[in-house]
C-alpha positions in Angstrom: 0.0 0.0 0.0 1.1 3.5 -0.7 2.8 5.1 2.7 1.7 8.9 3.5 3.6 11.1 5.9 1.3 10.7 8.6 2.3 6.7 8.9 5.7 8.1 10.0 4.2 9.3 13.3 4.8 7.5 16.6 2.0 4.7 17.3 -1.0 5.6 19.2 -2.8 4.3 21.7 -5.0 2.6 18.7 -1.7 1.3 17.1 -0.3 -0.5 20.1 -3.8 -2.2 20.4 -3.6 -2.9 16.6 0.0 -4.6 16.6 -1.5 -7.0 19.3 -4.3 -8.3 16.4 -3.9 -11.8 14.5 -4.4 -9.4 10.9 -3.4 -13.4 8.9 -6.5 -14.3 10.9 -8.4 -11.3 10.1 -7.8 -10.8 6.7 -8.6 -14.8 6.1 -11.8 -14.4 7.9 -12.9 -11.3 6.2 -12.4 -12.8 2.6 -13.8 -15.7 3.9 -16.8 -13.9 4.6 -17.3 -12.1 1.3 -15.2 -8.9 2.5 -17.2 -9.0 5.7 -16.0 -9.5 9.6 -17.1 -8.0 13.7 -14.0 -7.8 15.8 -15.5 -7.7 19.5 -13.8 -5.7 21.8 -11.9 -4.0 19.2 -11.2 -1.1 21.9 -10.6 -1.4 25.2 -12.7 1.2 27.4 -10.0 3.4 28.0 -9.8 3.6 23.9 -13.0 4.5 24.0 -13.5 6.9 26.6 -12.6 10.0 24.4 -15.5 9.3 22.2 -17.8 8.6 24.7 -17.0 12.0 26.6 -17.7 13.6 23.8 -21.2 12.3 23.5 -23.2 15.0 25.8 -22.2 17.9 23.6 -24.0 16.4 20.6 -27.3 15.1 22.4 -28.9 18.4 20.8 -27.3 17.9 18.0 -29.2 14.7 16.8 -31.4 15.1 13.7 -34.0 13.0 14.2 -35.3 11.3 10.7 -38.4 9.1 9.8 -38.9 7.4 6.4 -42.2 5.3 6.8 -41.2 1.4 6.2 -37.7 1.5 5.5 -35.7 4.2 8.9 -36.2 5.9 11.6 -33.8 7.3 14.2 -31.1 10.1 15.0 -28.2 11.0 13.5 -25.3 13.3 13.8 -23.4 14.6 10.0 -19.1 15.1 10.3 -19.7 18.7 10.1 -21.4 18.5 13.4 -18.6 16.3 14.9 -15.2 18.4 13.4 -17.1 21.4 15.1 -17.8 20.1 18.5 -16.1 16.9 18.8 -12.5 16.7 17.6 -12.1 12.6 19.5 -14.4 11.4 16.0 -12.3 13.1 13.4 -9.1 12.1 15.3 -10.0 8.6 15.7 -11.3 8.5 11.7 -7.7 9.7 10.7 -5.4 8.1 12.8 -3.0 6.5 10.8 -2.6 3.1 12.1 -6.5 2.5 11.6 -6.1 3.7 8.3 -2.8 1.4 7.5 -5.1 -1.2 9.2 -8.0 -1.3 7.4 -5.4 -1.1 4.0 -4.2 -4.6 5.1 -7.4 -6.1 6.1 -9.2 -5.1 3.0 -6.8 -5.6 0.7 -7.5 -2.0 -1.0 -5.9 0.9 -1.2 -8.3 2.8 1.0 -8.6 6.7 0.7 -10.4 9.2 3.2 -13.3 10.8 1.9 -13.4 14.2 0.7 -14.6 16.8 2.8 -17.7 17.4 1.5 -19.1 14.3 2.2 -21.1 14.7 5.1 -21.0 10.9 5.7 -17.4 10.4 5.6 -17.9 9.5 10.2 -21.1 10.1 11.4 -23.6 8.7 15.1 -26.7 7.0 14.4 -28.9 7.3 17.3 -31.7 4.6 17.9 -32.9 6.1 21.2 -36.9 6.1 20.6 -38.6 2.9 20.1 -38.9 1.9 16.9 -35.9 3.4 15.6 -34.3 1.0 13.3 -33.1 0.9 9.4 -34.8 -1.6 7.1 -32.8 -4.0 4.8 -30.2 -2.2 2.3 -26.9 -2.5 0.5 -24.2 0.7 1.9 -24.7 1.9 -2.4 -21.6 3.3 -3.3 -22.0 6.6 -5.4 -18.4 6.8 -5.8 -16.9 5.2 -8.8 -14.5 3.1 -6.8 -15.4 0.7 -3.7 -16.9 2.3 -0.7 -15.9 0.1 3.1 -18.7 0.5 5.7 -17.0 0.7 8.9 -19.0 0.7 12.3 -18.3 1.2 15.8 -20.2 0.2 19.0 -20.2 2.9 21.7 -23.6 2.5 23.6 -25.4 -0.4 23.8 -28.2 -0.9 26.4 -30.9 -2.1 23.7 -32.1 -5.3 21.8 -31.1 -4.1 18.5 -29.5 -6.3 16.4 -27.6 -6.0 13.0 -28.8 -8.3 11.4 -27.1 -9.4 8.2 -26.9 -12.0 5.2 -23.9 -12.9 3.6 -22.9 -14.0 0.1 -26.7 -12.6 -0.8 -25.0 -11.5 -4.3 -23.5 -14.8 -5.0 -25.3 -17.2 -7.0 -22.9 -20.0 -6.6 -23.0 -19.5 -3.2 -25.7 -20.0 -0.7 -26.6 -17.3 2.0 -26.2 -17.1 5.3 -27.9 -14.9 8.0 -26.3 -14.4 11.1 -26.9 -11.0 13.7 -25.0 -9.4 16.0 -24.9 -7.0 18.7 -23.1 -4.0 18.2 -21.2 -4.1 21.7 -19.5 -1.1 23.0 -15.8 -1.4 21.4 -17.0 -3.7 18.5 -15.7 -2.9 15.1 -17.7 -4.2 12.1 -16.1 -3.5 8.5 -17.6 -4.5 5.1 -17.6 -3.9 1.3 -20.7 -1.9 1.3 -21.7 -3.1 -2.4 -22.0 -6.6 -1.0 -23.6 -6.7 2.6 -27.4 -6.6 2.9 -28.1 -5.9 6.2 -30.3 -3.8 8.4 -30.7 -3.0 12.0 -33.7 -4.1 14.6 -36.1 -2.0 15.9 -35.0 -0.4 19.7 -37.5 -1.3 22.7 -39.4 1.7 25.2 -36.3 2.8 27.2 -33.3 1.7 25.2 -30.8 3.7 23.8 -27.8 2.4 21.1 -25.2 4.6 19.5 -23.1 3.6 16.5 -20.4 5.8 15.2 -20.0 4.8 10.9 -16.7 5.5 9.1 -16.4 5.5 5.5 -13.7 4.6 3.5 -13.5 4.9 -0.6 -10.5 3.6 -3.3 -11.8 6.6 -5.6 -12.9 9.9 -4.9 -14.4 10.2 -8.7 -18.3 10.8 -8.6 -20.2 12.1 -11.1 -22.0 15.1 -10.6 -25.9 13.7 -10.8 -25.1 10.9 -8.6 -23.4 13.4 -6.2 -26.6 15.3 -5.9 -28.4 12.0 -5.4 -26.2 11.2 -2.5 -26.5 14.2 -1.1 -30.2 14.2 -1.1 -30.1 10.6 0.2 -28.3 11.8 3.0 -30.5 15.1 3.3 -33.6 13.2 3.7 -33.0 10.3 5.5 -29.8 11.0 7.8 -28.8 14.8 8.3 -31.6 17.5 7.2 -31.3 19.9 4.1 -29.6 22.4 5.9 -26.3 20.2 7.2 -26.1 18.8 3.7 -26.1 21.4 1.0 -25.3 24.3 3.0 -22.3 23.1 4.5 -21.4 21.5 1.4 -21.6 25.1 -0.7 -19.4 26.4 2.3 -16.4 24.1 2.1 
C-alpha cells in the first residue's frame, strides 16, 4: 500500500492495540466472509472513553429522521462532529486504523473528501422503533466504498442483522446477527452486505459511530446530488447537507 507522511508518526494508543491483532487471521476471515468481519472488543474502554465523553455535547445535535417502512432514528453529520467533537475526526484519521484497514481489505483505501457529510457520522436509535430496514451501503463513488462501524452505547435489543454472500449465485446465504457491543468494530464492502438493524424497545438507547472509507474519490455530478439528497432526507436534514457542502 502506498505510505503517507502521517504513517511516520509515533504509534497511538490505537496502534499499540492494533499490533496485538492476528491481521493473517483477520484478513482470512474477512475474505472468507465475502469482505465481511465483527471484531468484538476491538477497543478497550479506556480507547474508548474520548468518544464517549464527547457524547453530551451532541445530544442536541441529533437530527432525528423518519422514512415510513424502511428508517427511523437520530443522526449526527461530520460537520457537526469536526465542530464540537474533535475525539471522532481524530480517531477517523489516525493513521494506524487507516494502514489497518489497508491490510485487512486488501485495498488501497482513501479518506473521503470533505464534502461528504458521511465520511464518520452517530446513528442514534434512542426512541422505540428506531431501526433501518434491509439495504446495501450503495456506493455513489466510482471506486469501492468500506462500511466501517463502531459500538459505543449499547443498552438495547437491536441487532444488526445481516446475510452474507446474498449476491453470490454460486454460493448460498447465510444470515447471522450481531450485537453491536461497545468497542466492537464491524467492516464491510458496502456493495455486498445486505443488512439492516432491529427496531429499539421503550427505554433503550444504542449509539453507533460509521466511518467511511473509498479507493476513488471520482463521482459524477448527478449521482453526487443524489447522494446528497439521500443523506439530506433520510440522515442529516437539508440544511447540514447542501449548505455546509456550498461552504467548504
Amino acid at each position: 500500500m502506498t505510505a503517507t507522511a502521517a504513517d511516520a508518526c509515533p504509534p497511538s494508543e490505537l496502534g499499540t492495540r492494533l499490533d496485538g491483532l492476528d491481521l493473517t487471521a483477520l484478513k482470512a476471515e474477512f475474505a472468507r466472509q465475502d469482505e465481511f468481519i465483527a471484531i468484538p472488543d476491538f477497543l478497550a474502554p479506556a480507547a474508548l472513553a474520548p468518544l464517549l465523553d464527547s457524547l453530551p455535547t451532541l445530544e442536541p445535535r441529533v437530527h432525528r429522521n423518519f422514512i415510513p417502512g424502511h428508517k427511523k432514528g437520530g443522526s449526527v453529520s461530520r460537520y457537526e462532529l469536526d465542530a464540537r467533537a474533535p475525539a471522532f475526526p481524530a480517531f477517523y484519521r489516525d493513521p494506524s486504523l487507516l494502514t489497518f484497514l489497508r491490510n485487512l481489505t486488501g485495498q488501497d483505501l482513501k479518506y473521503c473528501p470533505e464534502d461528504d457529510p458521511h465520511t464518520y457520522a452517530l446513528y442514534y436509535y434512542t426512541e422505540p422503533g428506531d431501526h433501518i430496514g434491509w439495504h446495501y451501503d450503495t456506493s455513489y463513488y466510482k471506486g469501492q466504498r468500506y462500511t466501517i462501524l463502531l459500538g459505543l452505547v449499547d443498552e438495547s435489543s437491536c441487532r444488526l442483522e445481516y446475510e452474507l454472500y446474498r449476491a453470490d449465485s454460486a454460493r448460498e446465504s447465510v444470515a447471522d446477527a450481531a450485537a453491536l457491543s461497545p468497542g466492537m468494530l464491524v467492516v464491510f464492502n458496502g456493495d455486498k452486505l445486505w443488512h439492516r438493524v432491529t427496531p429499539a424497545g421503550p427505554g433503550e438507547r444504542r449509539v453507533a459511530l460509521t466511518l467511511e472509507y473509498v479507493t476513488s474519490h471520482d463521482m459524477h455530478p448527478f449521482r453526487r446530488f443524489v447522494s446528497n439528497m439521500k443523506d439530506a432526507i433520510a440522515y442529516f436534514g437539508f440544511r447540514q447537507v447542501f449548505s455546509r457542502a456550498r461552504a467548504r
